[in-house]
C-alpha positions in Angstrom: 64.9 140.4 52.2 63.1 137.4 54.3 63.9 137.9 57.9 65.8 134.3 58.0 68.2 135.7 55.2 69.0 138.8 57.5 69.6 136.8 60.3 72.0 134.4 58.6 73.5 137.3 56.9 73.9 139.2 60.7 74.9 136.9 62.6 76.2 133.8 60.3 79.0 135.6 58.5 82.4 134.6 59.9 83.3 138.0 61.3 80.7 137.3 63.7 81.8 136.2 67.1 78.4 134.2 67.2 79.2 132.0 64.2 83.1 132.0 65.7 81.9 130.8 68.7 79.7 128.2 67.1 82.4 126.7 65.1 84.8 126.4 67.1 82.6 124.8 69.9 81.2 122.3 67.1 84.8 122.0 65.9 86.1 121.4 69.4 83.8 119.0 70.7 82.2 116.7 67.9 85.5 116.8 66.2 89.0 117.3 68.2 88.3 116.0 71.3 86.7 112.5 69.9 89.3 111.6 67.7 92.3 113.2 70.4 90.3 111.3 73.7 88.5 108.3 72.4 91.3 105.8 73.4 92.0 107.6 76.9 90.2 105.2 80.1 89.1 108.3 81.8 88.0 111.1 79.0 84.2 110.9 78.4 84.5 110.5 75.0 86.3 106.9 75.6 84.2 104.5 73.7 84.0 101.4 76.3 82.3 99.0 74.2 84.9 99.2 71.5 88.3 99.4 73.8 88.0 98.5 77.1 87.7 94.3 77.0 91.2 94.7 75.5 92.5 97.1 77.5 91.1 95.6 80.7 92.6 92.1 79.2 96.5 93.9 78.1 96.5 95.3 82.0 96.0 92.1 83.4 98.7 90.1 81.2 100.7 93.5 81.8 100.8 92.7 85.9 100.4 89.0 85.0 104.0 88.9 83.6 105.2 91.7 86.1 104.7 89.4 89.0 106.0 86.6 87.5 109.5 88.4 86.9 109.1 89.4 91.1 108.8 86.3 91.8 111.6 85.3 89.7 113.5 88.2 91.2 112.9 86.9 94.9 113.5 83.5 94.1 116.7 84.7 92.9 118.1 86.6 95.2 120.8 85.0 97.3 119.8 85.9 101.1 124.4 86.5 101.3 123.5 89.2 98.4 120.9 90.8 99.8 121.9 90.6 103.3 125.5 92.9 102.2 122.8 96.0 101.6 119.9 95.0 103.4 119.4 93.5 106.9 116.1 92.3 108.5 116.8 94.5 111.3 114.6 97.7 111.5 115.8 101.1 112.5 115.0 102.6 116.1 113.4 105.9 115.5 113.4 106.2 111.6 112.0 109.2 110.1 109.5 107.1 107.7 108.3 103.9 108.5 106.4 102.2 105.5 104.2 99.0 106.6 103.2 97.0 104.2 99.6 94.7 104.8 99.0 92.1 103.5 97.1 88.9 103.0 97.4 85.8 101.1 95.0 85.7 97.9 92.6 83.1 97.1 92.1 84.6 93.6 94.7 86.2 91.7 97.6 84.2 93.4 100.0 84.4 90.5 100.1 88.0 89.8 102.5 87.9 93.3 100.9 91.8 93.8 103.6 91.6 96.8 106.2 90.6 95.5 105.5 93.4 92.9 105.1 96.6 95.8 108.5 95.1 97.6 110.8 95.2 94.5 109.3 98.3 93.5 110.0 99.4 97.5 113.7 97.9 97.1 114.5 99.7 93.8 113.7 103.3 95.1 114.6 103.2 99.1 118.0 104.1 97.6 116.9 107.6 95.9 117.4 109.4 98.7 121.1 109.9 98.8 123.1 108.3 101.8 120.5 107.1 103.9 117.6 105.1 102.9 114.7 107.1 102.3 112.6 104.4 104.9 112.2 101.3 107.0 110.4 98.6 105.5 108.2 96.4 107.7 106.0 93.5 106.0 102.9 93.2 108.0 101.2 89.6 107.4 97.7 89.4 108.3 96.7 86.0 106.8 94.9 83.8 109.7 93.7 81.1 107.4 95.1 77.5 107.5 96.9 78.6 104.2 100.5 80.2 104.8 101.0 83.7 102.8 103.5 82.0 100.4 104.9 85.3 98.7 105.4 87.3 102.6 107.6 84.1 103.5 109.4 84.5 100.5 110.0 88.3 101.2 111.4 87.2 105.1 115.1 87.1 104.3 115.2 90.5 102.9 112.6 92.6 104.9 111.6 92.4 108.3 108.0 90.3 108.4 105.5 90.3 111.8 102.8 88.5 112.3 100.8 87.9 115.3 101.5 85.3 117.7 99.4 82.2 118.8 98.0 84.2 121.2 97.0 86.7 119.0 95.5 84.5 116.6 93.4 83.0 119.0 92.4 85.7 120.7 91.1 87.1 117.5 89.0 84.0 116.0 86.1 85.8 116.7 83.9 85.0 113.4 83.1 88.5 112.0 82.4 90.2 108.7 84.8 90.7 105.7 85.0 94.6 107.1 85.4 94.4 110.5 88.0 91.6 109.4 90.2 94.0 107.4 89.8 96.6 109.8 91.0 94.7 113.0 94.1 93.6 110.6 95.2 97.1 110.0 94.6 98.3 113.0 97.0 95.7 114.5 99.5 96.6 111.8 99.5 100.0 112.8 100.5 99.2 116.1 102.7 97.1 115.9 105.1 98.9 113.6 104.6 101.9 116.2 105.9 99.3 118.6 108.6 97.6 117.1 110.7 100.8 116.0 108.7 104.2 117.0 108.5 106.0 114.3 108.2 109.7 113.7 106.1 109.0 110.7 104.4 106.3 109.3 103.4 105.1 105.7 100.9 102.2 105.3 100.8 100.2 101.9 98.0 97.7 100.9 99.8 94.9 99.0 98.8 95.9 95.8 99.9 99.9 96.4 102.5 100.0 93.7 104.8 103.4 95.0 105.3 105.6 91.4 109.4 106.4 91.3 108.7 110.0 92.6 107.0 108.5 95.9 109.7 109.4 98.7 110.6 112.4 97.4 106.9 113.8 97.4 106.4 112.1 100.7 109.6 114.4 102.6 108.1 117.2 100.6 104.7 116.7 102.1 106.0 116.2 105.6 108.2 119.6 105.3 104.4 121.5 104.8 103.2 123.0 107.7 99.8 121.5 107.4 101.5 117.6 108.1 101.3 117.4 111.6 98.1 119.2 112.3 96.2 116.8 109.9 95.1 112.7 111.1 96.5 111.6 108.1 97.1 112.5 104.5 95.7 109.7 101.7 98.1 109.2 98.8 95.8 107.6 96.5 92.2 108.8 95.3 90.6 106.4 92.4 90.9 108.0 88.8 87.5 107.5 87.7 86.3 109.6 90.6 88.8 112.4 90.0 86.2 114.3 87.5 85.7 118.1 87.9 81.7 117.0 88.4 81.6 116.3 91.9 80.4 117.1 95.0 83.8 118.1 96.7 83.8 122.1 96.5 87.5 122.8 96.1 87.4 121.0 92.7 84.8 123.5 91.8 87.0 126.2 92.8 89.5 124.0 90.7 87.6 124.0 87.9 86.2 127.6 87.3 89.6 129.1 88.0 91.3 127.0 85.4 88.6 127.8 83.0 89.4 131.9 84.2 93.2 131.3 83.5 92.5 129.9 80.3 90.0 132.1 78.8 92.2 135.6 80.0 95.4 133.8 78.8 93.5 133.0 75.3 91.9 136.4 74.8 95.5 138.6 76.0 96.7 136.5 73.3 94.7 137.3 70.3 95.8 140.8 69.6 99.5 139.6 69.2 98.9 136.0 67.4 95.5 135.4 65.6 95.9 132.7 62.6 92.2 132.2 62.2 90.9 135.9 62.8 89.0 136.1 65.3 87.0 139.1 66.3 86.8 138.2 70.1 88.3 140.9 73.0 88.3 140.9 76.4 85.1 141.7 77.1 82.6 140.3 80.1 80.5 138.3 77.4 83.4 136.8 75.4 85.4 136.0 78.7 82.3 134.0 79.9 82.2 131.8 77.0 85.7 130.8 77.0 85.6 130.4 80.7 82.7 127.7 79.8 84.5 126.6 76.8 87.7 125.8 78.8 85.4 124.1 81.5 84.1 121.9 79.1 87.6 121.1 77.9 89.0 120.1 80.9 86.0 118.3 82.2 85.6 116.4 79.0 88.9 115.5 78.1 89.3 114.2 81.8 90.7 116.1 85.0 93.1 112.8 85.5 95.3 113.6 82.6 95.6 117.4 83.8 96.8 116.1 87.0 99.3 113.8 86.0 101.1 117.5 84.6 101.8 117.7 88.3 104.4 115.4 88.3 107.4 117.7 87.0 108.3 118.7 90.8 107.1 117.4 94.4 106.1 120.8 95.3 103.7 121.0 92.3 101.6 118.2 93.9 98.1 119.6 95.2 96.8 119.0 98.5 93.5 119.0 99.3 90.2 118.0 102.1 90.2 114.2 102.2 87.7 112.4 100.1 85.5 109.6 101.3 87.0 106.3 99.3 89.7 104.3 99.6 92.9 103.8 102.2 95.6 102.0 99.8 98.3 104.2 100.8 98.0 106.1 103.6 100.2 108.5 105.6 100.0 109.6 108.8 102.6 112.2 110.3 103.6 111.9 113.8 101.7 109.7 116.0 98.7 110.2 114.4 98.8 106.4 113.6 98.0 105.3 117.3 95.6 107.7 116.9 94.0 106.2 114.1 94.4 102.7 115.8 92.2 103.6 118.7 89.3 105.4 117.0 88.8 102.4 114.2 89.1 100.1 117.5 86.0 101.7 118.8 83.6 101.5 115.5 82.3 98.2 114.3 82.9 97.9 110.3 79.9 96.7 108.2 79.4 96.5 104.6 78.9 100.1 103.6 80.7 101.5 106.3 84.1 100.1 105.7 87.5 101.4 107.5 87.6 104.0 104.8 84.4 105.8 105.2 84.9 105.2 109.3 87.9 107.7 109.0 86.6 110.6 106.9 83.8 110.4 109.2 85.8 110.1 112.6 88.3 113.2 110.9 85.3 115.0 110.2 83.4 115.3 113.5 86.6 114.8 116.4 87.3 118.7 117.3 90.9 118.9 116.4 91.4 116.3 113.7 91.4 117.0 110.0 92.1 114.9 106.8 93.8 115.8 103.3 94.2 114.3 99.8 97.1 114.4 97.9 97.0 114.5 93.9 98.0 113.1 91.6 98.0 109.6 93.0 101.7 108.5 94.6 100.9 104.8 94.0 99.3 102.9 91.1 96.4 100.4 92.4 97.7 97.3 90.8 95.1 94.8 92.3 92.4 93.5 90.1 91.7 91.0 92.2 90.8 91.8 95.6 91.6 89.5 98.9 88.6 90.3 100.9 85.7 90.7 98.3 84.3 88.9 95.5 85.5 88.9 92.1 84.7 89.0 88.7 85.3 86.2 86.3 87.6 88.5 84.5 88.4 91.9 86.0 87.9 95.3 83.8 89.4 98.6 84.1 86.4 100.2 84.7 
């Protein structure tokens, strides 16, 4: 017999655990996963060219006619109404101060991205039982000769600072886009600290849109014991960069123990339930191609969607170092916030060294400090137009 036909006839036959193996990998991925994960934004097997123009374009009207219905709901609104379960007046000494910043858009204006985070904000301050889970404080940076329409809209409801003529001259200084945004927050840090002294603070970009669970995994995350040894805690992390394949080591970990769990799991099971007959056992060679095999799974299909099973509970939400990117919703524990306030007051912020990367950098090199992620995300980043950087024509998903 020709040596090819032996081989086939060895290792080909399907009570081989080679030609298994090869099968169901060839099965798996060219076959399952494409047709299961060619739709999802965040699976590498999504085919951009054919989905995500539409996508990017349903999203947009999505938020589109979302803000228009805030805006609708504000204008509404009788100030009598409102003011029976809601005053202006902020809380000495609450447990959870949220500030929201925020600045009036040149681009994007009717999408009301505001007016969208307060109702949201309104609708689930009451989940906490009696007491509000939070004092609300409206932070209005806009300096321009323009007025910040939707935060003066917002005024009879929520409690809105801005700084004084003083302030606003003092701070005409003509600098760049990022030391701009910086010197905002900074001033919005303090000055919810000094309106109401809080024990904890929560700050909110204006297009942070807080997911229904967001106060209840915020107490959670407070009651750990890492809170209040840690400068703050971010609360959002972009999806695309959530990926297995990257250079943060505790998603390595991540990734090879869920591969581990899943390949044990899979072979315990086979001896009991095993439709398709497989030959494989626990043994150090099949374990480490199902380790792999899950790997690729998870990795492939998108670590984003694996997350989102975190959701069921508060405490199942991971905590982890900080990554570089991003300060939408941020929350620092204690008075970490003044903190915060007088380290960015003593870096300059240039393009490529943005507020962001200043304070994984400052948490990584002050003795003492540290900095943690939370995931999956606690808000949804609902602003495709940005108020401090240039913008496409149309904005995609990607």
């Amino acid at each position: 017999m020709p040596r090819w036909k032996a081989f086939f006839s060895q290792y080909l036959r399907w009570s081989s655990t080679v030609t298994q193996a090869l099968v169901l990998t060839i099965i798996t991925f060219c076959v399952v996963l494409p047709l299961c994960c060619h739709q999802l934004l965040y699976s590498y097997f999504f085919i951009r060219s054919m989905y995500l123009d539409s996508m990017s374009e349903e999203v947009l009207q999505e938020s589109l006619t979302q803000g228009q219905d805030a805006l609708r709901f504000w204008q509404s609104a009788s100030t009598a109404a409102v003011a029976s379960s809601r005053s202006t007046d902020v809380t000495q000494h609450p447990e959870l101060l949220v500030t929201v910043v925020t600045a009036r858009r040149n681009e994007g204006r009717d999408f009301h991205y505001l007016l969208q985070v307060m109702r949201q904000l309104s609708s689930i301050l009451g989940s906490c039982g009696e007491r509000r889970c939070a004092e609300v404080l409206v932070c209005d940076v806009e300096s321009g000769p323009k007025e910040n329409q939707d935060a003066h809209l917002l005024e009879p409801h929520f409690r809105v600072v801005r700084r004084s003529p003083q302030e606003q001259q003092a701070n005409r200084e003509r600098v760049n886009t990022f030391e701009r945004e910086k010197r905002d927050y900074v001033f919005c840090l303090r000055k919810g600290w000094e309106l109401v002294k809080p024990k904890n603070v929560v700050v909110l970009e204006d297009d942070a849109l807080p997911r229904h669970d967001f106060f209840a995994v915020v107490k959670n995350l407070l009651s750990r014991r890492f809170a209040f040894h840690t400068l703050y805690i971010k609360l959002y992390h972009p999806e695309r960069l959530q990926r297995y394949w990257n250079p943060e080591p505790y998603r390595i970990l991540e990734w090879v123990g869920l591969g581990l769990v899943g390949a044990t799991a899979l072979l315990l099971t086979f001896p009991y339930w095993n439709p398709c007959s497989f030959s494989f056992t626990l043994s150090a060679s099949h374990l480490l191609f199902f380790i792999l095999y899950f790997m690729a799974v998870a990795e492939l299909l998108g670590r984003h969607y694996l997350l989102e099973l975190r959701r069921l509970s508060p405490q199942l939400y991971a905590v982890s170092p900080a990554t570089e990117c991003c300060t939408p919703a941020m929350l620092y524990p204690g008075n970490a916030s003044l903190r915060v306030a007088e380290y960015l007051d003593g870096s300059f912020c240039i393009k490529g060294n943005a507020k962001d990367m200043v304070l994984y950098h400052l948490a990584r090199t002050i003795p003492g400090e540290s900095s943690h992620s939370v995931e999956p995300n606690l808000i949804t980043h609902i602003g495709a137009y940005s108020s401090v950087r240039a913008n496409p024509r149309r904005p995609k998903l990607l």
